[in-house]
Legacy VTK file of the C-alpha trace (Angstrom):
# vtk DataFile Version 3.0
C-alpha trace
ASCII
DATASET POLYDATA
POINTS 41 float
156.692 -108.422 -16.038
158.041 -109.555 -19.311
160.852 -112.308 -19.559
164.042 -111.000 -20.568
164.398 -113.988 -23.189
161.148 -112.978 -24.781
162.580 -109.153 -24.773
165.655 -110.720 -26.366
163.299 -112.469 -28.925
161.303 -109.446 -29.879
164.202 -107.721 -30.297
165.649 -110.433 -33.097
162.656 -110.647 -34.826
162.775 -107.099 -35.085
166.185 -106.757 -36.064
165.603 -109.535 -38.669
162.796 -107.563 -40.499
163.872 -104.449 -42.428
159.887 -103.589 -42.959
160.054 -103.005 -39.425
162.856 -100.157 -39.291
161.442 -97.046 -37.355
158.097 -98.565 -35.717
157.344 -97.914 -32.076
156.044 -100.491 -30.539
155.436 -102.103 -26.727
155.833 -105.311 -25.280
153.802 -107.448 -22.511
153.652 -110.657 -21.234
151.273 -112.906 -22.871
150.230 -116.181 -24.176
150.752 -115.578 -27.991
154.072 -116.898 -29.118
156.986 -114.498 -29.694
156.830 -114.653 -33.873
153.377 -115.033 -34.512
153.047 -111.411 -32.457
155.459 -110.031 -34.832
153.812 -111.150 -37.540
150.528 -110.128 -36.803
151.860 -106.321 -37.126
LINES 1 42
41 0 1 2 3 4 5 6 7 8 9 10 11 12 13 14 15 16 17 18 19 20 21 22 23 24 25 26 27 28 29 30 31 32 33 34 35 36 37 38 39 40
């Protein structure tokens, strides 16, 4: 089960990113930190 302040967090970093408008994408639980996942796609 994923956090709902890490959902919150993906969601920002998201928001924040206009080369991410329109991607799909899933979220899990994990050890890798909230913005370097982001970054790494």
């Amino acid at each position: 089960m994923i956090a709902r302040d890490d959902v919150a967090a993906v969601v920002l970093a998201y928001l924040n990113d206009p080369r991410r408008a329109g991607q799909t994408f899933e979220v899990v639980a994990g050890d890798t930190p909230v913005a370097q996942a982001v970054a790494e796609l």
